[in-house]
N, C-alpha and C positions, 0 to 999 in steps of 0.2 A: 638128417634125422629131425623129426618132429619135435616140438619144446614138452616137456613131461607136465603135465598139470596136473596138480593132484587135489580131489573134489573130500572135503571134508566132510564127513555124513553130520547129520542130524541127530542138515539139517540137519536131518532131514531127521537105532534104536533098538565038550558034553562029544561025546564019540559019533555025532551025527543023529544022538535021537531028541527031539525036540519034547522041553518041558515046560509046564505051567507056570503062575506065577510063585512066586515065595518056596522057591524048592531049593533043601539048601545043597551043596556039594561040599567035597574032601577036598581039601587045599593043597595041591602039591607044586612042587617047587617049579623055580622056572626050567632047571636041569632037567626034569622029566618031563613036564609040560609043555612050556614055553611060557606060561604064564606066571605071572606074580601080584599079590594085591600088593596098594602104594599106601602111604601113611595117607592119615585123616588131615582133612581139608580143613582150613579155616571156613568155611561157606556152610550154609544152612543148605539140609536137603533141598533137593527143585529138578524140573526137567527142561528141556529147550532151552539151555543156558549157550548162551554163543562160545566156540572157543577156534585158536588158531595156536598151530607152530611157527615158533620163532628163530627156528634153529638151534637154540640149548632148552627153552622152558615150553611147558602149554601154559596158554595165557587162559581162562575161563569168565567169563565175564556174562550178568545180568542173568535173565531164568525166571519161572514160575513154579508155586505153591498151588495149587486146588486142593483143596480139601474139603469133605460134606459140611454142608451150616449147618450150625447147632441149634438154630433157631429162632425165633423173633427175639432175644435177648443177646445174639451174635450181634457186638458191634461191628465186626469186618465186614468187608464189600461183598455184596452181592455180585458174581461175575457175567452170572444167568443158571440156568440148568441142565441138566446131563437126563435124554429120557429113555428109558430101558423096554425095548418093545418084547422082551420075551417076559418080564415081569408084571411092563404096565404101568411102570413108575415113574414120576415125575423127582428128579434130585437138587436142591438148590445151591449150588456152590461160596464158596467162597475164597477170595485169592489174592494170595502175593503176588508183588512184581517185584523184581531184585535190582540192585545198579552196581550192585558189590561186583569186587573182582577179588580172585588171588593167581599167581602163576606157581606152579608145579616142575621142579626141578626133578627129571628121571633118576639122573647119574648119583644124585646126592639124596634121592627118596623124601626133598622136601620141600612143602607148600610156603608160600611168601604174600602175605596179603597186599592188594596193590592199594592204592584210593580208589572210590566209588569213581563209577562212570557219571557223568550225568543223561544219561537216558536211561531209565527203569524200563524194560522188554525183556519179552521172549522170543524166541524164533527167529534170533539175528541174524544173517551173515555175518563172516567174521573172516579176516583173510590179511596174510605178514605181506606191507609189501616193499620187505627189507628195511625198513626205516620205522615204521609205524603199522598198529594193528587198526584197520578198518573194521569197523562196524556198524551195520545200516539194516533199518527197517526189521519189521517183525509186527507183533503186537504187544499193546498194553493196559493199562488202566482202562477197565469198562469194557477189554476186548476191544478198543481201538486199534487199527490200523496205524501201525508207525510208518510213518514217512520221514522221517531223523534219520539222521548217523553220528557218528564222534571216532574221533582217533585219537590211540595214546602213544605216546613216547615213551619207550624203560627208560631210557639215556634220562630223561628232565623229570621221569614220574608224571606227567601232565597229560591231561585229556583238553580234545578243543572238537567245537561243535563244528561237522560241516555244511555248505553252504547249503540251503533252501533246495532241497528237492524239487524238479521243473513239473515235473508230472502229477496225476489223481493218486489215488491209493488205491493199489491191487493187494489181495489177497495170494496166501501160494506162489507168490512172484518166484523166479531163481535170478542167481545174482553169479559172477565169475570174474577171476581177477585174471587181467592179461599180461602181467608183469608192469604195465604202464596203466590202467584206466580200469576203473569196477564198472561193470554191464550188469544192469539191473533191467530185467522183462519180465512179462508177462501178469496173469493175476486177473481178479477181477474185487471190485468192491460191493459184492455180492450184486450187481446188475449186469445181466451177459450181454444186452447190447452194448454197454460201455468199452470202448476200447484199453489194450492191453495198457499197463505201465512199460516203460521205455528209454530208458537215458544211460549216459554214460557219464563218468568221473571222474577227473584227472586230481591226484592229492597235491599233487605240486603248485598247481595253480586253483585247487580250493574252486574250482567250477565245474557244472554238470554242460551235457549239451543235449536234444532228444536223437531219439536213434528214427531211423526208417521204418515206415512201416509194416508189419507181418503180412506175408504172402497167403496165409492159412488164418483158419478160422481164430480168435481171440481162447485162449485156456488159461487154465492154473492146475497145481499140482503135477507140472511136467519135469524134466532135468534139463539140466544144463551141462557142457561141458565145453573147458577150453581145450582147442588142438594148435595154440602158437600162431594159426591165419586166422579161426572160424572161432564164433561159437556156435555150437549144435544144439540145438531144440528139439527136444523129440519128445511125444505124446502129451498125458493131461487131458483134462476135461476141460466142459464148461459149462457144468450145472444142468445142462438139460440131455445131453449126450451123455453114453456110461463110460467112454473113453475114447480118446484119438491116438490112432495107429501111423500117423505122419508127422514131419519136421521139416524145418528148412536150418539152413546154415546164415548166419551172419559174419558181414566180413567189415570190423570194423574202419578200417583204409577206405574203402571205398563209400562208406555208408549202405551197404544191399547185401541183398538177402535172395539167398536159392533152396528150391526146395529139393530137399530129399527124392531119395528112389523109395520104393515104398518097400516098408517093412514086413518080415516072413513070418512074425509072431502079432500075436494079437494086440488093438489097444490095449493103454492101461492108466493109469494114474497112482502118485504116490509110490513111484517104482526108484528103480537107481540105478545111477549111471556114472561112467570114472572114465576117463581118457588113458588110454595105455600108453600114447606117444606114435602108434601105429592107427589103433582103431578106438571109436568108442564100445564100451560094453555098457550092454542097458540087460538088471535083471529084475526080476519080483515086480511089485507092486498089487492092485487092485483092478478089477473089471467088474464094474456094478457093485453085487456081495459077493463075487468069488477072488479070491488069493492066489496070485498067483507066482508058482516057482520057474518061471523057464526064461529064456535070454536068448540075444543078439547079439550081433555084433556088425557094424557100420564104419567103413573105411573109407573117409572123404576123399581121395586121391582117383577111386576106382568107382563113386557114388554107388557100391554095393554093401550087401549086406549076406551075413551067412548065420546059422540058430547055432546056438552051444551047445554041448551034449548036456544030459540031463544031470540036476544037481539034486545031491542026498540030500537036501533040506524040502521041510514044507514051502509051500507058499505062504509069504508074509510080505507087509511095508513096514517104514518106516526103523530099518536096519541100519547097522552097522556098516557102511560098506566104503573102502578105502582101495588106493592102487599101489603098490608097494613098490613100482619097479620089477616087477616079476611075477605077481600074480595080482587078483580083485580078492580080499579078502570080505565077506560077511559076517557079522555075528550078531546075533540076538534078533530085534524086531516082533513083529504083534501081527495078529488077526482083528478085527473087531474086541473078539472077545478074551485073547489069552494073549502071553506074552513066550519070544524064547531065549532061552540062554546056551543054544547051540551054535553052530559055526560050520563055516566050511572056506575053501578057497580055490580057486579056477585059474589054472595057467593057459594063457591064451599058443603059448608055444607049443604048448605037450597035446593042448586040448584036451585036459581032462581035472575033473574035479579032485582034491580031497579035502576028508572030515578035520575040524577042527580038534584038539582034547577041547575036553570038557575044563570050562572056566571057574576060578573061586568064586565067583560072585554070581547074583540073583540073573534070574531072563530080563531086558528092560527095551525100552525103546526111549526117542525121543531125550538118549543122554551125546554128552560130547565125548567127541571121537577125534582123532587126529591120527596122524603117522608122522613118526619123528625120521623117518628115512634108514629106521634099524626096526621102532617097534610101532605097535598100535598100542595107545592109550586110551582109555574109556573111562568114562565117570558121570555119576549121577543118572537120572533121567528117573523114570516112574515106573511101578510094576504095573500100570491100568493106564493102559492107552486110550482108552476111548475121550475123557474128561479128567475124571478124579479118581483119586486114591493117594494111594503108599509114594512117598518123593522119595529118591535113593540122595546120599551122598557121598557113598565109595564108589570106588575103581577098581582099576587093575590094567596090568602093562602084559602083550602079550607079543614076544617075538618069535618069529616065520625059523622054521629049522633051515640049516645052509645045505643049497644043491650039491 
């Protein structure tokens, strides 16, 4: 049996019918639902906040604020602009960067402030590896490129900075913990001849080493997923392509890399992807301006691949989406221009979809998401995906009914 790895959404962000942003719903129990909202966080609204389970708590750590400028008498950061082509608009931001932390106890319905990290980001990786919570790269201040990491201790309360990143700075990189070493690839630092980012990280001995190099073109915005031998790379762009419909595997033991058989659905980028322990599944994402709802599924043992039946959700990125042990669960995610707060989830045994209930809480993307190994927890993230808008900072706990 293959080792379970289970890929923490975002990142990466209702009876099956998809709704707009700020729509409210009737709160019903988790006896009828599955769902339940959680007590109020010590943390200020934000979205792209890193978070990991730890086996009893979620840890949530760092995130960002955007919000419209108020104008030449805003003293806050300029971060740049948001430009709106159906309207014509030019928008100038302004923005936080977070290094606070709290963890969130399910069993006991309560939040526990930790000490600040020291790196202010968003868009971390974040991942337990049994001892310490990893957290590395993202962006920050100015919209830089984090090349940083830091790990914390619960046992000491203590954060420590790790060693010097070997590599450039990519953008969209994906990262994956092997039980032993963080693999950090791909990305670009907005120049496509630039080669990908690439290394690997062992915590014990506090050093990186680089990895081999990709067999396929350089991207970003791709997935990642561990299967216990490989990791798998699949799709992504790279700026000037509207998406790549290929992958290869890396096998860290050996230092190399194989490509993929080729995939029966289209490129994509901005999609999502979870390892079952059997197969990976890769669904949604982006192709150009269209959205898309349809999936795969890729089993490294037989280098095939076979489509999933079709799922009652629109197309969207930047979702929810987790592996339970028995099914891929989705919920929420965005278009360009709207946000959902529906759901669904796909059992790869039965092959067949069903609808989520409808959630307490607002549609969002780009909040933290985790699976505590009974439920999926969510919290924070934004009702306006694209830049700026409304930053959330509740949740809600929602557990899978028993076969």
């Amino acid at each position: 049996m293959k080792a379970l790895a289970l890929l923490l959404g975002s990142l990466a962000f209702g009876a099956g019918a998809a709704a707009g942003c700020g729509g409210e719903a009737g709160v019903l129990s988790q006896n009828e639902s599955g769902w339940r909202t959680i007590s109020a966080a010590p943390l200020s609204p934000r979205s792209s906040a890193a978070a990991a389970w730890t086996g009893e708590r979620i840890i949530v750590v760092g995130g960002e604020n955007l919000d419209v400028w108020q104008g030449p008498d805003d003293r806050r950061f300029r971060a740049g602009y948001s430009y709106n082509p159906r309207t014509k608009t030019t928008t100038w931001l302004a923005a936080e960067w977070f290094s606070d932390a709290a963890a969130y106890d399910p069993a006991a319905d309560r939040w526990e402030r930790l000490p600040p990290s020291p790196l202010a980001a968003a868009g971390s990786a974040a991942f337990w590896t049994g001892r310490e919570l990893l957290v590395w790269g993202g962006f920050g201040e100015r919209y830089d490129q984090v090349i940083d990491g830091v790990a914390y201790d619960p046992t000491r309360r203590r954060w420590r900075q790790l060693a010097r990143f070997p590599a450039g700075k990519g953008l969209a990189w994906s990262a994956v913990w092997t039980g032993r070493e963080l693999l950090v690839w791909g990305g670009f630092d907005h120049q496509p001849d630039r080669p990908p980012v690439g290394a690997a990280y062992y915590p014990t001995a506090d050093r990186w080493r680089p990895i081999a190099p990709f067999p396929l073109e350089a991207r970003q915005w791709h997935t990642a997923v561990w299967t216990g031998r490989e990791m798998l790379v699949w799709g992504g762009d790279d700026l000037v392509q509207p998406a790549f419909a290929d992958g290869a595997a890396y096998d860290p033991k050996a230092d190399s890399w194989r490509v993929l058989a080729p995939a029966p659905i289209a490129g994509r980028y901005r999609h999502h992807a979870v390892w079952t322990g059997d197969e990976m599944l890769v669904w949604g994402g982006k192709n150009g301006p269209g959205e898309l709802g349809d999936g795969a599924a890729y089993d490294p043992d037989t280098n095939t691949w076979r489509t999933l039946p079709e799922s009652p959700l629109a197309g969207r990125h930047w979702a929810s989406v987790i592996w339970t042990g028995r099914e891929m669960l989705v919920w929420g995610g965005s278009t360009d221009w709207r946000t959902y707060r529906d759901g669904a989830a796909y059992d790869p045994e039965r092959d067949r979809w069903r609808t989520l209930p409808s959630a307490p809480i607002s549609g969002r993307c780009h909040n933290a998401a985790v699976w505590t190994g009974s439920e999926l927890i969510t919290w924070g993230g934004t009702e306006a995906c694209g830049s700026f808008g409304h930053r959330l900072a509740d949740g809600a706990v929602y557990a899978p009914p028993a076969r």
